[in-house]
Every structure is written in structure tokens, then in C-alpha cells.
C-alpha positions in Angstrom: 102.1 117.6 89.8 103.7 114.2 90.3 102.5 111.5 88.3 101.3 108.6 90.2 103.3 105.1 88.9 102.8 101.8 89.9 105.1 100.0 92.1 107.0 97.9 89.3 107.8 101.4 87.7 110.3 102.8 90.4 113.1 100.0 90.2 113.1 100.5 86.2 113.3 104.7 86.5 116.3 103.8 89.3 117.8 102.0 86.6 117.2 104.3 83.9 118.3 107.5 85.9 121.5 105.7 87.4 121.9 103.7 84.0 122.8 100.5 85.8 121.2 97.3 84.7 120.1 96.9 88.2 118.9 99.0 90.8 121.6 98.4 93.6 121.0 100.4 96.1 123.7 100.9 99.2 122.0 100.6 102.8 123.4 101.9 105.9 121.2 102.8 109.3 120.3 106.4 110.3 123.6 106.2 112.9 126.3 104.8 110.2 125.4 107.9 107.7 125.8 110.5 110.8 129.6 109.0 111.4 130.3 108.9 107.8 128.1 111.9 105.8 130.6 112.9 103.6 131.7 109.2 102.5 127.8 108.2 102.0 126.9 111.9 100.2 130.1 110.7 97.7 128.3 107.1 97.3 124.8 108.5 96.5 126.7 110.1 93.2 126.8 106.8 91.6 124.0 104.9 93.5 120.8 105.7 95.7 122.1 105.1 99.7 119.2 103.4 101.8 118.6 104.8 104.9 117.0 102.8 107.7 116.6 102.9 111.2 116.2 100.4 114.2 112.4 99.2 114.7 111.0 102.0 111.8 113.1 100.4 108.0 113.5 102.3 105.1 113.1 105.9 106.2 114.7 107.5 103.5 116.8 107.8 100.1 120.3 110.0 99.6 120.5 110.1 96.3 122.8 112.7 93.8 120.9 116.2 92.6 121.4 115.1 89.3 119.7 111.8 89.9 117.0 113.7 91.8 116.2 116.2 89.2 116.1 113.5 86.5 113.6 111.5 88.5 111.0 114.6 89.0 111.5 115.5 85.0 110.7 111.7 84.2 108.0 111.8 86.7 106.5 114.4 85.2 106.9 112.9 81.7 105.1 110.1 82.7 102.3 112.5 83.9 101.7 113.7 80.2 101.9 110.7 78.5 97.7 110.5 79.4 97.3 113.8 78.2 99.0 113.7 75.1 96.9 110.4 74.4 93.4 112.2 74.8 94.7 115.2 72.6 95.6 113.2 69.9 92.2 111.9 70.2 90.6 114.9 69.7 89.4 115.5 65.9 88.9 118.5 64.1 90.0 122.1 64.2 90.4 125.2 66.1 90.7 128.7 64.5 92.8 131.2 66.7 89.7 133.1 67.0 88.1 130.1 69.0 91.2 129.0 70.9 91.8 132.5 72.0 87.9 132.9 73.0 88.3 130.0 75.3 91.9 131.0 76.8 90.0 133.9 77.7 92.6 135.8 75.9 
């Protein structure tokens, strides 16, 4: 599960992911990227391409598989970082016996 971030987080992750020290972003409309896939596909390998469209905006962001699956990883990282804070919390310990008995193992 995704981790939910708060809006300042995305431009820094952008940033991170891309490692740029700003999160430029190209924008073309919906009609520009039909014409010219290949030459917007080739940009989104080096920086996210903005998609908009007449009347709706933003409707969407090319971006490189690489940059894509280092985005859901940090995502997800961000998702523990609660978790890992209430487990080292947690005092005391837990025979095998025990942790077994409650992983119904």
C-alpha cells in the first residue's frame, strides 16, 4: 500500500528520483505528445513530461520506468517509517515459542 504524503513531499521526491535541484518538469497538451510520442517518451528519461489538455489541465505524467519504479519504492519507504517508529517502541521480549504462537505458525 501507498503511503499517503503531504503535498510539499512530491516536488522534493521529483527531485530526489530525477536528482535535479529542481523539479522542472516539461509540459506539452494531450495533442503535441500524439504528433511527437517518441521525441516526448525520450524527454521523460531525463525529466517528468506534463500532460494537459484544453478546458480539463494537468491530466497526466510521462515519466521514465526507472523514475517510476523509484517513486513507488520511496513511496513505500515512506509508508514504514510509522511502523518502524511504533516497533521500536515496543519494550521487552518475545521467545520464538510466543512469536510463533501468535503467527499462528
Amino acid at each position: 500500500m501507498l503511503a499517503r504524503i503531504r503535498p510539499e513531499q512530491p516536488s522534493i521526491i521529483v527531485c530526489n528520483l530525477y536528482r535535479l535541484h529542481t523539479a522542472a518538469t516539461a509540459s506539452v497538451t494531450l495533442s503535441q505528445l500524439r504528433n511527437r510520442q517518441s521525441d516526448y517518451i525520450a524527454t521523460a528519461q531525463s525529466e517528468p513530461v506534463e500532460i494537459t489538455s484544453r478546458g480539463a489541465g494537468r491530466r497526466a505524467v510521462l515519466v521514465s520506468p526507472e523514475f517510476f519504479d523509484r517513486a513507488v519504492k520511496a513511496m513505500e519507504d515512506l509508508a514504514d517509517i510509522p511502523a518502524a517508529d511504533e516497533a521500536r517502541k515496543e519494550t521487552g521480549r518475545v521467545s520464538q515459542e510466543e512469536l510463533e504462537r501468535e503467527l499462528g505458525l
